[in-house]
N, C-alpha and C positions, 0 to 999 in steps of 0.2 A: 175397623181399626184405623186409628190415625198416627201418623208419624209427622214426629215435627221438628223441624231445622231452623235455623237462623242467622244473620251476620248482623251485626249492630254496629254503627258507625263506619261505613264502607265509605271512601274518599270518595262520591261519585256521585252527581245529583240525580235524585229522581227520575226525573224523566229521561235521561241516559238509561238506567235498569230498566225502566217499565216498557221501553221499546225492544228490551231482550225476553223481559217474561213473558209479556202479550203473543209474542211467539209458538211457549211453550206450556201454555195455560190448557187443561186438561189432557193432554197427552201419555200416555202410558212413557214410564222413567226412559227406557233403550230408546225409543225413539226422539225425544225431547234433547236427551245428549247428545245424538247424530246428529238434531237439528240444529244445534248449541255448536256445536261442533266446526260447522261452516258456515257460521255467521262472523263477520268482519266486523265486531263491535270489541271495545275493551271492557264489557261488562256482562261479558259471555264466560269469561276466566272464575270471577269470583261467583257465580249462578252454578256455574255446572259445580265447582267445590261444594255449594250448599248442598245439591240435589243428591250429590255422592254421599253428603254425608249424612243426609237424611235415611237413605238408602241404606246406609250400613248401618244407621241407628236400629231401622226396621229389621232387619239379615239378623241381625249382633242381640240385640236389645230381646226381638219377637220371634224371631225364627222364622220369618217370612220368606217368602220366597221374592225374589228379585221380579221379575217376568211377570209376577200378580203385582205391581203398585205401578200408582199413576199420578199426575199431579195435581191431587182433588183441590189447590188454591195455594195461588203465589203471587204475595203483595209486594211492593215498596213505598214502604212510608217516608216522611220527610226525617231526617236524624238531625243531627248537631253543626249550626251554621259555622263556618270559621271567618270573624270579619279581621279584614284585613286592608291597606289603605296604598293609594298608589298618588305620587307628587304629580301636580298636574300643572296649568300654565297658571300666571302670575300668585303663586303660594296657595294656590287653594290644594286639597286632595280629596278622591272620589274611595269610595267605598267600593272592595271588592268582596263580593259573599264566597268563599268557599264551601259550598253546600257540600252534606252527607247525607247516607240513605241508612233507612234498617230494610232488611229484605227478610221475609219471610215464609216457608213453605211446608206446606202437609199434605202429605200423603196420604194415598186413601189404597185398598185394595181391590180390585176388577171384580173378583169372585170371593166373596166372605170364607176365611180358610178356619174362621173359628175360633182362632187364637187371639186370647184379649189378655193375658197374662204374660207377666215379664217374667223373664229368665231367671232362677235364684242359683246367686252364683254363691259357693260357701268358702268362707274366707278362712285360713289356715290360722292356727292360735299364734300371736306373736312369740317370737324368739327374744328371750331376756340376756343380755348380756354377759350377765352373772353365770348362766346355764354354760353360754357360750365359753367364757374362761376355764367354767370348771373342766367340762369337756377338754379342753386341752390343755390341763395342768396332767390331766388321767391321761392323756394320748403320750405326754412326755416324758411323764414316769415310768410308760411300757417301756418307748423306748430307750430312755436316757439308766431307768434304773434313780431317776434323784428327782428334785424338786424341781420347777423351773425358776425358780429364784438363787437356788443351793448351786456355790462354786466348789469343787472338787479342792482337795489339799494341794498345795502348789501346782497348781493351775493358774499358768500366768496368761493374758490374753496374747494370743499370735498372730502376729504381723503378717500378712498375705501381701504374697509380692505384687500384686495387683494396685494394693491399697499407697504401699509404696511407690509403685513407680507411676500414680495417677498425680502424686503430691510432689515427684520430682519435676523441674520444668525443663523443657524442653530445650535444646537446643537450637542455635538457627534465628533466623531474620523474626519472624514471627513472633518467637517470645521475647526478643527485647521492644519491642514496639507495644506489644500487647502487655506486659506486666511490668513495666515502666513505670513509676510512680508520678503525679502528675500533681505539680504543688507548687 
């Protein structure tokens, strides 16, 4: 069983990663992140993301067990240059590359557990809108007794003193400064 992970376009060249993964090139997962873990490089951050999430593809995806996977092969390839240009002395300008990498990694498992099938996950039938309103046109008839559109005979709407005294302004320093017209 393989598990596979990825990052594509990572701001960080080459050979910066591949002195992180040469590190941790077949080593069983636990181990490879302790080792990731206390390395002093900035391309230790987005490796160990990968591994994790290779890791929980295989947990999530296969049912695997964490403790059976190891890192059967983890590359970095070259990604997407970025050029970019810097002034130099009497009007010439030099080319700066801002290299990218794609990193990528598969996992394999120590002791064959069997499982080569994905998880089928069953998806619940979508909810229609329409269901949805009817539904509570019937919830407001139990309790209203009427329609949700139907206004009762003089039934006028009522003012809540909240609503009122949110649209009064306030007194004080603050509301002349703040609701001052400005023209």
């Amino acid at each position: 069983m393989e598990i596979k992970a990825s990052i594509n376009d990572l701001r960080m060249s080459t050979r910066k990663v591949r002195l992180v993964i040469d590190l941790v090139r077949k080593m069983p997962v636990d181990k490879a992140l302790s080792q990731l873990k206390f390395t002093n490089k900035k391309a230790t951050e987005p490796v160990i993301k990968m591994i994790e999430s290779a890791i929980a593809n295989g947990i999530n995806t296969y049912g695997l067990d964490r403790n059976n996977l190891f890192i059967k092969a983890i590359t970095s390839d070259e990604g997407t240059t970025l050029k970019r240009w810097m002034p130099k002395a009497h009007g010439r300008a030099t080319v700066i590359r801002k290299r990218g990498a794609h990193v990528n990694v598969v996992l394999g498992e120590i002791v064959d557990s069997g499982k080569h099938e994905k998880k089928v996950v069953k998806a619940e039938a979508p909810v229609k809108l329409e269901d949805l309103a009817k539904e509570a046109e019937k919830q407001t008839k139990k309790t209203t007794g009427k329609k949700a559109g139907d206004k009762g005979e003089g039934s006028a709407p009522v003012k809540s003193k909240a609503k009122t005294d949110a649209a009064a302004p306030e007194k004080g320093f603050a509301s002349k400064v703040f609701n001052r017209k400005v023209g």
